[in-house]
KOLVOPA-381653 format. One line per 3 residues: their letters; for each residue x, y, z of C-alpha. Coordinates in nm, 2 decimals, decimal comma. Example, Ala and Ser with C-alpha at 12.3 -4.5 7.8 and 13.67 -1.06 7.14 Angstrom:
2
AS = 1,23/-0,45/0,78 | 1,37/-0,11/0,71;
END
This chain:
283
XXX = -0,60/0,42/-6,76 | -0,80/0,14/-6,55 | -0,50/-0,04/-6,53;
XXX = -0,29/0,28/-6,39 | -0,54/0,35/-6,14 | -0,57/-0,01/-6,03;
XXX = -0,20/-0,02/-5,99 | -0,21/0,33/-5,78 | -0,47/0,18/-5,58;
XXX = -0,26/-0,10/-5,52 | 0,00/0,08/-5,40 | -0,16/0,28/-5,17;
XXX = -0,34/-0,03/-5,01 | 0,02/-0,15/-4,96 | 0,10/0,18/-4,83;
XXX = -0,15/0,14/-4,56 | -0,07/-0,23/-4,44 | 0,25/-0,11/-4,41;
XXX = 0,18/0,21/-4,17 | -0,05/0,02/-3,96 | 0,21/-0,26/-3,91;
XXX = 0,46/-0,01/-3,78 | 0,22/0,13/-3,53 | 0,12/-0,17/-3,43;
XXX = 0,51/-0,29/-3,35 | 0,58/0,07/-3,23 | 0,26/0,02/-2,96;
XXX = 0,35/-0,36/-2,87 | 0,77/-0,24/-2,77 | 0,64/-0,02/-2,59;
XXX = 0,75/-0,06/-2,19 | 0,39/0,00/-1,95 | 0,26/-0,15/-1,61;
XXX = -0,02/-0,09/-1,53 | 0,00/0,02/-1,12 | -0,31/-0,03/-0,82;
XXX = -0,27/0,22/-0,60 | -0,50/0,39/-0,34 | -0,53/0,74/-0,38;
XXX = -0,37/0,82/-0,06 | -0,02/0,76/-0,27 | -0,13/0,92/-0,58;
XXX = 0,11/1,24/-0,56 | 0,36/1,01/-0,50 | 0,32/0,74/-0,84;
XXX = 0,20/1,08/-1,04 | 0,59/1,19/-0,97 | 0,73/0,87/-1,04;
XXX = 0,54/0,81/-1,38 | 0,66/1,14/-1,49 | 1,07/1,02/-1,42;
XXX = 0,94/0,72/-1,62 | 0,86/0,87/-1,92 | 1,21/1,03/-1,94;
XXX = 1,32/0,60/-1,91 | 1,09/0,50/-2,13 | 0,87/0,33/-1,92;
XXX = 0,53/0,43/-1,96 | 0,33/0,37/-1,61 | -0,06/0,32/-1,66;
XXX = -0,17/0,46/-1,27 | -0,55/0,24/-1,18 | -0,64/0,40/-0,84;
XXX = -0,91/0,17/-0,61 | -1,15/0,24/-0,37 | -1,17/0,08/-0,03;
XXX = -1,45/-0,12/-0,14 | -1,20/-0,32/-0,40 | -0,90/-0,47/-0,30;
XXX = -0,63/-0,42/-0,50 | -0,43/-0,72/-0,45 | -0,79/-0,94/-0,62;
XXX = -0,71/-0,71/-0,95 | -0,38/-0,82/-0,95 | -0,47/-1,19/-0,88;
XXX = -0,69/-1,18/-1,15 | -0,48/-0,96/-1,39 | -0,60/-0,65/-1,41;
XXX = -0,31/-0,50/-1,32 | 0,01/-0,58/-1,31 | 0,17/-0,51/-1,00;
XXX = 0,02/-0,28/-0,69 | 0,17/-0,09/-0,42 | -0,07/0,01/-0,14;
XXX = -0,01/-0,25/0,14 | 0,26/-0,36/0,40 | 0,40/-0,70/0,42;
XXX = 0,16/-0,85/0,71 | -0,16/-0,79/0,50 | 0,00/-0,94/0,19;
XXX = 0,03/-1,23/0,38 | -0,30/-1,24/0,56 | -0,46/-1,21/0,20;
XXX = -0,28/-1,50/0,03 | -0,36/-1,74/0,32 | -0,75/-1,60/0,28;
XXX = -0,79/-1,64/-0,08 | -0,47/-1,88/-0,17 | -0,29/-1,67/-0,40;
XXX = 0,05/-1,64/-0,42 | 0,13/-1,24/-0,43 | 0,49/-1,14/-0,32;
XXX = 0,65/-0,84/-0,28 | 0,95/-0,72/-0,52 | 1,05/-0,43/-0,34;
XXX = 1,03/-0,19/-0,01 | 0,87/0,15/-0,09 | 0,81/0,34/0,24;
XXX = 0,68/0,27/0,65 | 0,38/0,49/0,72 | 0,34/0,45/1,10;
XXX = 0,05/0,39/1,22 | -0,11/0,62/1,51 | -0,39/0,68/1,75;
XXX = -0,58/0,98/1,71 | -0,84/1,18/1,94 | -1,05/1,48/1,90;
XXX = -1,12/1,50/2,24 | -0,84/1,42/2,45 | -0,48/1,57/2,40;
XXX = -0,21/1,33/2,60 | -0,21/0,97/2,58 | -0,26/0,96/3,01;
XXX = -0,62/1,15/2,95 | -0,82/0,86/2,82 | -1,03/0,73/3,07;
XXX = -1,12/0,40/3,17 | -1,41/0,27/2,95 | -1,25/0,47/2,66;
XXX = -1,43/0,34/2,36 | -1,16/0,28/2,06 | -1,22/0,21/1,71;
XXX = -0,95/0,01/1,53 | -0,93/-0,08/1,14 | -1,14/-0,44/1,13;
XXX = -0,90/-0,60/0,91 | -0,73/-0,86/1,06 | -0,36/-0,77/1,03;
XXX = -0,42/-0,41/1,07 | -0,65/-0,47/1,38 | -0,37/-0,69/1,51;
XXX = -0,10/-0,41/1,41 | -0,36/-0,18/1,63 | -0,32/-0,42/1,92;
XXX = 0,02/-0,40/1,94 | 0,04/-0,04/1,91 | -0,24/0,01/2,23;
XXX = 0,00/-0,24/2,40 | 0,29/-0,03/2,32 | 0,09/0,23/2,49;
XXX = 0,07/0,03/2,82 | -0,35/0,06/2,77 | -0,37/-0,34/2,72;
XXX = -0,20/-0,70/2,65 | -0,24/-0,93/2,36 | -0,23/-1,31/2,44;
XXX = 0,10/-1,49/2,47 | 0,04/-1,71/2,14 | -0,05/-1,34/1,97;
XXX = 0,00/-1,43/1,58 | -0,03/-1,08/1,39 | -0,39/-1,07/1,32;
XXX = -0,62/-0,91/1,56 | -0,99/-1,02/1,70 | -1,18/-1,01/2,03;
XXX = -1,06/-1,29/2,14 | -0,69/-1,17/2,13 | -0,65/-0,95/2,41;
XXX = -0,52/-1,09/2,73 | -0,55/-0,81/3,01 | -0,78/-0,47/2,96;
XXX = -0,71/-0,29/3,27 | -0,85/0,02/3,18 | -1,15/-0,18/3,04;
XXX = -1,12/-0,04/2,67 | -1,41/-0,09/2,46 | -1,25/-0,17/2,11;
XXX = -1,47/-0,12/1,82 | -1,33/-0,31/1,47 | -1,46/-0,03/1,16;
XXX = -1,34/0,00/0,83 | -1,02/0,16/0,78 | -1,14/0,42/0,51;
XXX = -1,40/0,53/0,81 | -1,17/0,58/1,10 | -1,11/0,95/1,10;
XXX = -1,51/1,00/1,08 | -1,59/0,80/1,35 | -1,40/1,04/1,58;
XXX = -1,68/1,20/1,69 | -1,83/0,90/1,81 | -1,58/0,76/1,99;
XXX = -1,28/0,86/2,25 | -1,00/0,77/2,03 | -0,94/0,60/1,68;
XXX = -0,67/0,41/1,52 | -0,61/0,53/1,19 | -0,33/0,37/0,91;
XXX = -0,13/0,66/0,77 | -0,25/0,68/0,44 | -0,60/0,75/0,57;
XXX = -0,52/1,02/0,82 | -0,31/1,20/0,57 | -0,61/1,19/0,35;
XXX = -0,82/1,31/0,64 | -0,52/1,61/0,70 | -0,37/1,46/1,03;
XXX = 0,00/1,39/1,06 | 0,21/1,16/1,31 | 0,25/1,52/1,54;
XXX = -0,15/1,48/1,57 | -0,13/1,14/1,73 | -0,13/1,07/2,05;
XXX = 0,09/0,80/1,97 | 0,24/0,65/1,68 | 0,45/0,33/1,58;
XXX = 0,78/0,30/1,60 | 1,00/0,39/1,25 | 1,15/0,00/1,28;
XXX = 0,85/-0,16/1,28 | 0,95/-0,39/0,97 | 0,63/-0,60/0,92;
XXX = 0,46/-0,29/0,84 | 0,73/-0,17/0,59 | 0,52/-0,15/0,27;
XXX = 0,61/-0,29/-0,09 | 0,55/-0,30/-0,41 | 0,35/-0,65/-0,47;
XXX = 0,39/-0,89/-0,81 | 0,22/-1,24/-0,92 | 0,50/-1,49/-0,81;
XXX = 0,54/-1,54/-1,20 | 0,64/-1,18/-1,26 | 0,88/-1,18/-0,98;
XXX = 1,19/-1,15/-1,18 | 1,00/-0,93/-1,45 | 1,28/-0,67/-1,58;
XXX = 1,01/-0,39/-1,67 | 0,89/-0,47/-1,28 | 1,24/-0,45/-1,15;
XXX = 1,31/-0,12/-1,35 | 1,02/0,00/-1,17 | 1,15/-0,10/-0,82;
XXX = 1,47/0,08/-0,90 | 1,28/0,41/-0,99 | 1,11/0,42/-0,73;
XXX = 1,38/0,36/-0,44 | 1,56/0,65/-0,59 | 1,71/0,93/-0,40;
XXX = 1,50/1,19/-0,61 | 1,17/0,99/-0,56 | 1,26/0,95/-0,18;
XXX = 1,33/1,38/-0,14 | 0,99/1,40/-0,30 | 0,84/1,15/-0,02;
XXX = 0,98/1,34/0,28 | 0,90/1,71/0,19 | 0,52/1,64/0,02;
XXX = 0,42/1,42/0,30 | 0,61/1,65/0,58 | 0,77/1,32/0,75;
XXX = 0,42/1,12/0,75 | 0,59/0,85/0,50 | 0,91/0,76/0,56;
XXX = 1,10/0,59/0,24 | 1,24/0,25/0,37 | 1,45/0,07/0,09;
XXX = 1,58/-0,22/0,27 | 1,67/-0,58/0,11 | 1,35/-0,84/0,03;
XXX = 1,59/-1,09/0,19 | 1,60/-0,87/0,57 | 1,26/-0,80/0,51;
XXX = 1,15/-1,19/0,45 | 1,37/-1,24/0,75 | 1,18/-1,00/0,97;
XXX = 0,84/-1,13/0,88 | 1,01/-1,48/0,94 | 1,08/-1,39/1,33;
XXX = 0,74/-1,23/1,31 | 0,57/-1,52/1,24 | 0,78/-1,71/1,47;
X = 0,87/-1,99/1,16;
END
């Protein structure tokens, strides 16, 4: 009787290591990435990981604040890939911290604009106006360009992409340019006569590109926005299965009518985009 009962104990042990070895190979097959976004993209990578599941791809979405940079999380390995930032500040974050991040493919362009609670045409800002701008380097630069688009100032002839006091060449209408952070813009409004505000945040804060009193141009290409990868993961399969998801037709429809035109999905070629950042640049 011992005997029977050692044997059925046994076999049930065996029963066990067995089980837990086939969850534990059906857990490690199993396709997921873990994604950094800001939430200002969230409907957007809630979408695609539901298409995922129906590929099998299984997308773990890790949202961040504006006090944590996502492209550090991915550096360190938090996450495997993120997708919240255009080319230019990829680039101004590796030459800060010496990483090598790079982008494996073009997601959408959200234009940037200039916004203003008090004043409805462009030609109605006085001189003096004061004008807050994100204080991050590319996209104060990227705010620069866009007030020079706007005949309001001129950057310096040697202008490299990044923006600072120091890079303005001509003020005629004496601006007064105050750098804030970027997640602040649209509450600063009050305070000030205009604000530059990066799309994401002024869709957050309800305003669209027919609120601005001026806006980027659609071809802007250094601001085209990607989804980013350690150098090492740059030919990742599960990464590239990802890319093709979301540059889908399907994925793009959902862009255009939930946004109402505010993002505009840009799938063009890493090698045209490298190339535009490479005339950017002037290399």
């Amino acid at each position: 009787m011992k005997k029977s009962l050692g044997w059925i104990m046994v076999f049930l042990l065996c029963i066990g290591i067995l089980s837990g070895c086939q969850e534990k190979t059906s857990s490690t097959s199993e396709q997921t990435i873990k994604v950094g976004i800001r939430t200002s993209e969230l409907r957007t990578w809630e979408f695609i990981k539901s298409k995922a599941k129906e590929e099998g791809l299984n997308i773990d979405i890790v949202t961040f604040t504006a006090a944590v940079d996502p492209n550090q999380a991915l550096s360190e390995g938090d996450i495997d890939v993120n997708a919240f930032q255009h080319v230019a500040y990829l680039n101004t974050f590796n030459e800060k911290n010496h990483t090598d991040i790079v982008p494996i493919g073009t997601t959408i362009i959200a234009p940037l604009g200039l916004y203003s609670n008090k004043y409805k045409d462009l030609k109605q800002l006085p001189n003096g106006a004061k004008i807050a701008v994100p204080n991050d380097q590319s996209n104060w630069g990227r705010a620069l360009v866009l007030l020079q688009e706007a005949n309001l100032l001129t950057v310096v002839d040697d202008f490299d992409g990044n923006g600072g006091e120091d890079k303005i060449k001509k003020n005629a209408k004496n601006l007064e340019i105050i750098p804030v952070d970027s997640a602040t813009t649209p509450r600063v409004m009050e305070d000030v006569d205009a604000s530059i505000i990066n799309n994401g945040v002024a869709v957050e804060a309800g305003l669209g590109l027919k609120d601005a009193l001026v806006h980027e141009s659609k071809t802007a290409k250094p601001y085209i926005n990607v989804i980013a990868a350690r150098k090492e993961d740059q030919n990742n399969e599960t990464y590239k299965k990802l890319v093709h998801l979301y540059q889908s037709d399907e994925v793009a429809n959902y862009i255009e009518k939930t946004f109402n035109g505010n993002y505009l999905p840009t799938f063009i070629p890493l090698k045209e985009l490298k190339i535009s950042m490479k005339e950017e640049d002037g290399l």
